[in-house]
Residue frames as qw, qx, qy, qz and C-alpha x, y, z in Angstrom:
[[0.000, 0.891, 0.454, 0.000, 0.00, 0.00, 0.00],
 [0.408, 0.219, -0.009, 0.886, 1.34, 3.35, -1.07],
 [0.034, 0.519, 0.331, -0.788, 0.24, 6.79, 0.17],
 [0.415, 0.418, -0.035, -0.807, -2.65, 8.11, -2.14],
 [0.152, -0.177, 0.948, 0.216, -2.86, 4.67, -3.69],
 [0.564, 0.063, -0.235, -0.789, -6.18, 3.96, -5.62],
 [0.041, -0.033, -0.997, 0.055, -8.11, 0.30, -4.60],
 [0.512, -0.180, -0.552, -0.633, -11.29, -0.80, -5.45],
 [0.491, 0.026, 0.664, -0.563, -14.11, -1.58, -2.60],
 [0.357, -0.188, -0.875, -0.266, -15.85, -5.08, -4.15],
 [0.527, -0.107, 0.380, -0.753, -19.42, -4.47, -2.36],
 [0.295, -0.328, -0.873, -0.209, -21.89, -8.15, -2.23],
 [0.429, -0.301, 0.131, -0.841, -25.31, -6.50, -1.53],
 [0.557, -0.003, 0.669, -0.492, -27.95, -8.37, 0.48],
 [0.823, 0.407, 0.174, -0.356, -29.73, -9.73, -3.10],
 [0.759, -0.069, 0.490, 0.422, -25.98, -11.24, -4.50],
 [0.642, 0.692, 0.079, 0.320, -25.53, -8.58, -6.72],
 [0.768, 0.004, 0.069, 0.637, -22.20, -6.68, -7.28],
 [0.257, 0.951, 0.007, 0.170, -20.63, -3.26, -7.55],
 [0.791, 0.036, -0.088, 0.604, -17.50, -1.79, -7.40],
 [0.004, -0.999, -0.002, -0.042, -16.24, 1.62, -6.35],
 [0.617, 0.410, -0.322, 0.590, -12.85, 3.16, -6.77],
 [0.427, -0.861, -0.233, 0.149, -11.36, 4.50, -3.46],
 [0.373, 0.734, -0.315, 0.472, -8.15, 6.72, -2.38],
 [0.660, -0.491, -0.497, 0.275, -6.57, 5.07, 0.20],
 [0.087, -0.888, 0.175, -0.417, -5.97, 7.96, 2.97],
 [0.784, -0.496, 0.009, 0.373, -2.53, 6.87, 4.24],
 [0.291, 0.951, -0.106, 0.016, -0.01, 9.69, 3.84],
 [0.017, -0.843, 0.534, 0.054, 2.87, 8.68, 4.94],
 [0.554, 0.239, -0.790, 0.109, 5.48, 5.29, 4.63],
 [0.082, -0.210, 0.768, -0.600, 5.10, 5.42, 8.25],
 [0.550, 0.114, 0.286, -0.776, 1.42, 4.67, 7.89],
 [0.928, 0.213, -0.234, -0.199, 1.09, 2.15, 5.49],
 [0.422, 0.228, -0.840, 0.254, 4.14, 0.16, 7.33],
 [0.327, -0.052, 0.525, -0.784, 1.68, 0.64, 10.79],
 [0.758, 0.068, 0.099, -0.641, -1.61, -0.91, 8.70],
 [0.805, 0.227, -0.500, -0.223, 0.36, -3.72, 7.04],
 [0.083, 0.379, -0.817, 0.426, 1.53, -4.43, 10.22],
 [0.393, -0.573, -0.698, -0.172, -2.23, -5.03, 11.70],
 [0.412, -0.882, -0.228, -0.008, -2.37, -1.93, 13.66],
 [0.031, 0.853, -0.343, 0.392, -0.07, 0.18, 16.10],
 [0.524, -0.654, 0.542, -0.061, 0.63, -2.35, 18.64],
 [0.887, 0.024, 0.250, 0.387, 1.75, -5.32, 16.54],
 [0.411, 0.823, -0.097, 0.380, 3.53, -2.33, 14.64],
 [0.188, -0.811, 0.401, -0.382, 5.55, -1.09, 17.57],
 [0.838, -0.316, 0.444, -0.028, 5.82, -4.82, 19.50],
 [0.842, 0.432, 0.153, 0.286, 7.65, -5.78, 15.74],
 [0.349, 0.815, -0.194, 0.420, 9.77, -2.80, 16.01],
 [0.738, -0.551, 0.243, -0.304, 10.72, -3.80, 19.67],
 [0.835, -0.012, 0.509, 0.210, 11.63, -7.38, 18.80],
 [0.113, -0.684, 0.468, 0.548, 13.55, -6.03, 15.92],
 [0.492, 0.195, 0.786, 0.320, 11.60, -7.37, 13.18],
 [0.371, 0.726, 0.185, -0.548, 10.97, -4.37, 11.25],
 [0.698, 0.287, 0.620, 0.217, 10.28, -5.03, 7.33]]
């Protein structure tokens, strides 16, 4: 995931049909999108701790 990065919300409505919508993800910085692909702030920080940062 990059800052301003474009990805697509896949919606399944209640009757099985489909849509798509384009989004902008709103993560601005590296720091942020290393934090979400982490699963959050505390496995983010507990990984940086234990010196497994990716």
């Amino acid at each position: 995931m990059q800052p301003g990065q474009t990805v697509t919300l896949r919606i399944t409505h209640a009757d099985q049909r489909r849509s798509e919508c384009p989004l902008r993800v709103r993560v601005d910085t590296p720091l942020e999108a290393a934090t979400l692909r982490d699963g959050g702030i505390l496995p983010h920080v507990l990984r940086e701790l234990l010196g497994d940062v990716s």
